[in-house]
C-alpha positions as CSV (number, residue, x, y, z in Angstrom):
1,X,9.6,-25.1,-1.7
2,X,7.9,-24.8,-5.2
3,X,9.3,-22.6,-7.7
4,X,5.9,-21.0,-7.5
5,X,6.2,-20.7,-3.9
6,X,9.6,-18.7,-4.2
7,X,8.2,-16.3,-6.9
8,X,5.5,-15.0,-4.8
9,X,7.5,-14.8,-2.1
10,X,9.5,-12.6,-3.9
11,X,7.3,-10.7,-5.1
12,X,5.3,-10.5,-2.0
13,X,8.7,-9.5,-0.3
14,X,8.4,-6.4,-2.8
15,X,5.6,-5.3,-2.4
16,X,5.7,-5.5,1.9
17,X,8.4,-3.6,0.9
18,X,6.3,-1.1,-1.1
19,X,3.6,-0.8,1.7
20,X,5.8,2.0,2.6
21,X,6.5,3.3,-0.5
22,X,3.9,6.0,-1.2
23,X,3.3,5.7,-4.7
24,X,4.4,2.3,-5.2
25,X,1.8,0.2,-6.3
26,X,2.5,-2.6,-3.2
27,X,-0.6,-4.5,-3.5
28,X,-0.6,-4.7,-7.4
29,X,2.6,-5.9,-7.5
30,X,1.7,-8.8,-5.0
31,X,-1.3,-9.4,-6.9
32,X,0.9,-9.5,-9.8
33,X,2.9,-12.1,-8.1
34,X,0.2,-14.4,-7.0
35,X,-1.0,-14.4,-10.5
36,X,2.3,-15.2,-11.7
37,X,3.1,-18.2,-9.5
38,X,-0.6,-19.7,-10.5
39,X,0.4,-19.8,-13.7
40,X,3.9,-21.5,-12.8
41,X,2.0,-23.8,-10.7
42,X,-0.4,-24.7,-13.4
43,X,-3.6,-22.4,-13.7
44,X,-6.5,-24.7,-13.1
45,X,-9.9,-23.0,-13.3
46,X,-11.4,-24.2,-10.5
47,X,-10.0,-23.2,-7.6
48,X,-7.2,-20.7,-9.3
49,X,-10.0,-18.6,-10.9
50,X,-12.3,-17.8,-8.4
51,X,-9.2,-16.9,-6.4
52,X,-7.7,-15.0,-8.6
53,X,-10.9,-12.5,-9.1
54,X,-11.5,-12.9,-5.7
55,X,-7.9,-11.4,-4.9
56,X,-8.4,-8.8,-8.1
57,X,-11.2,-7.5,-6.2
58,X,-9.5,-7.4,-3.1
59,X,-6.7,-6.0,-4.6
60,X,-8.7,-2.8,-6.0
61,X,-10.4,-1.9,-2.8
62,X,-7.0,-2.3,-1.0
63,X,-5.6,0.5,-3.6
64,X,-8.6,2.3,-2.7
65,X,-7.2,2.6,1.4
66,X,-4.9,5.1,0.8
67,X,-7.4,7.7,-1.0
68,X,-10.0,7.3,1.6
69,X,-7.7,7.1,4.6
70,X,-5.8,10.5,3.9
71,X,-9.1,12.0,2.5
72,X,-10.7,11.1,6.1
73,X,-8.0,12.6,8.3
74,X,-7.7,15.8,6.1
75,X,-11.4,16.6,6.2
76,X,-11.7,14.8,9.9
77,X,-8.9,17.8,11.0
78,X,-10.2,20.8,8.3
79,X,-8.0,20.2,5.7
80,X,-8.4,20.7,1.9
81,X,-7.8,18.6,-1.5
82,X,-4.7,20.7,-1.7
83,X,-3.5,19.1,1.9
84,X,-3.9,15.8,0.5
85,X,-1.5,16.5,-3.0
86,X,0.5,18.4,-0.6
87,X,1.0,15.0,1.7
88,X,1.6,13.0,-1.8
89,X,4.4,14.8,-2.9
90,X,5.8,15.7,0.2
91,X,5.5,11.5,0.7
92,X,7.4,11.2,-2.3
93,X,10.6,14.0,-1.9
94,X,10.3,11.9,1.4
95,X,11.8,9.0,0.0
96,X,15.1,10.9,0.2
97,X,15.2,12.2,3.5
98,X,15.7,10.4,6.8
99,X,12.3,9.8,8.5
100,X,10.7,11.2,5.0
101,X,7.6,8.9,5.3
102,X,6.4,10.5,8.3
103,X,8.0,14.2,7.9
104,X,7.7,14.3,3.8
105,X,3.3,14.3,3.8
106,X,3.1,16.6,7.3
107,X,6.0,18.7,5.4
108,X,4.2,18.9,2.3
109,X,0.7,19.2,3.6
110,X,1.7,22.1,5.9
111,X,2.9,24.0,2.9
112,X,0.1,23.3,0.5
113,X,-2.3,24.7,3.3
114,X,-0.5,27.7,3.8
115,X,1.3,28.6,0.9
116,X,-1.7,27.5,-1.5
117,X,-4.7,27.8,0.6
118,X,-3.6,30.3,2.4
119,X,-4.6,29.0,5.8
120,X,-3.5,30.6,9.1
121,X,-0.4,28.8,10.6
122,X,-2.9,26.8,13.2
123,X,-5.1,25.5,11.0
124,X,-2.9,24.3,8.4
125,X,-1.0,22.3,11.5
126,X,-4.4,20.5,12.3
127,X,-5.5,19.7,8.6
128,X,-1.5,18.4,7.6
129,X,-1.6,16.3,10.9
130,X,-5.0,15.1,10.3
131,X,-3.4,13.8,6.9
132,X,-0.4,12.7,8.0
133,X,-3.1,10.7,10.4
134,X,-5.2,9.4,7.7
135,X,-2.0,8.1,5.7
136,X,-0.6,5.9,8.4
137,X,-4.0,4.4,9.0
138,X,-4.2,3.8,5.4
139,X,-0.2,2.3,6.0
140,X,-1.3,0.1,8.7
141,X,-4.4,-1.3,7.2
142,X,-2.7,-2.0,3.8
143,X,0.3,-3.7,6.1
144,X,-2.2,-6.0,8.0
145,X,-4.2,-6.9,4.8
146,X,-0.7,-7.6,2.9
147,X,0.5,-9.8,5.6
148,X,-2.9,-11.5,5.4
149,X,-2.8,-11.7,1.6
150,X,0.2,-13.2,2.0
151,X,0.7,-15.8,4.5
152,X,-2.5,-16.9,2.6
153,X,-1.4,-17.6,-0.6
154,X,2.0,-18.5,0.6
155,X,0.0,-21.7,2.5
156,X,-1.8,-22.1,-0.1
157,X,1.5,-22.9,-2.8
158,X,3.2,-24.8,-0.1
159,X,4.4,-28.1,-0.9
160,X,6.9,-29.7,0.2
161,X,6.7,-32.6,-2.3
162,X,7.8,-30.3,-4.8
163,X,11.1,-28.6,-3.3
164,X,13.5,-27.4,-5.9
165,X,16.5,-27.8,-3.6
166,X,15.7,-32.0,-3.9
């Protein structure tokens, strides 16, 4: 294994890591680690640059999952912008609580759409579990595109000419 091969796979390692994280910019940070283990490899514009903007472009419409997947299931199941910040934050106090990831955005989706909204106890059920619907499909496609991304690139730095262990 390369030393570039062991940085992204750090990295990478990270940000699968992250995929879970809500807030945490996963896929940035394993872009961020691809970049860095071109350059260790030695940048060479053809083929590292059209990879590179390939998987910048990738990388931004990636980002873009989350937004659109809890936007669908909110409006998909009547729910409002508020549902969506609602599921954020609640994602985040999530972090600290057993089975947060999943209870944390239905949590804090159910309150936005009652307490802010003011939508009867029914309804707000259906639009926070339409978002809490919308985020794990986001979850799941960023964790299959990820594990793509990164059994890619980790292929493509193998070399086991250039092992650092001898």
């Amino acid at each position: 294994m390369s030393l570039a091969f062991l940085v992204f796979l750090v990295f990478w390692i990270v940000g699968m890591v992250g995929t879970f994280v809500p807030a945490m910019p996963a896929t940035v940070i394993i872009f961020a680690g691809s970049v860095a283990a071109t350059l260790i490899d030695g940048f060479q514009p053809w083929p590292d640059l059209p990879f590179l903007l390939t998987f910048a472009v990738i990388t931004f419409l990636i980002s873009m999952i989350d937004n659109f997947a809890s936007a669908w299931g909110a409006r998909r199941y009547g729910g409002s912008k508020q549902a969506g910040w609602g599921a954020l934050i609640g994602g985040l106090v999530g972090i600290f609580i057993p089975f947060g990831l999943i209870v944390g955005p239905l949590a804090g989706a159910l309150i936005a759409e009652l307490f802010v909204v003011r939508k009867p106890l029914l309804d707000a059920g259906r639009a926070a579990w339409g978002t809490l619907l919308g985020l794990l499909t986001g979850i799941a496609a960023k964790l299959v595109l990820h594990l793509l991304i990164g059994v890619y690139e980790l292929w493509r730095l193998w070399d086991p000419a250039e092992s650092i262990f001898g």
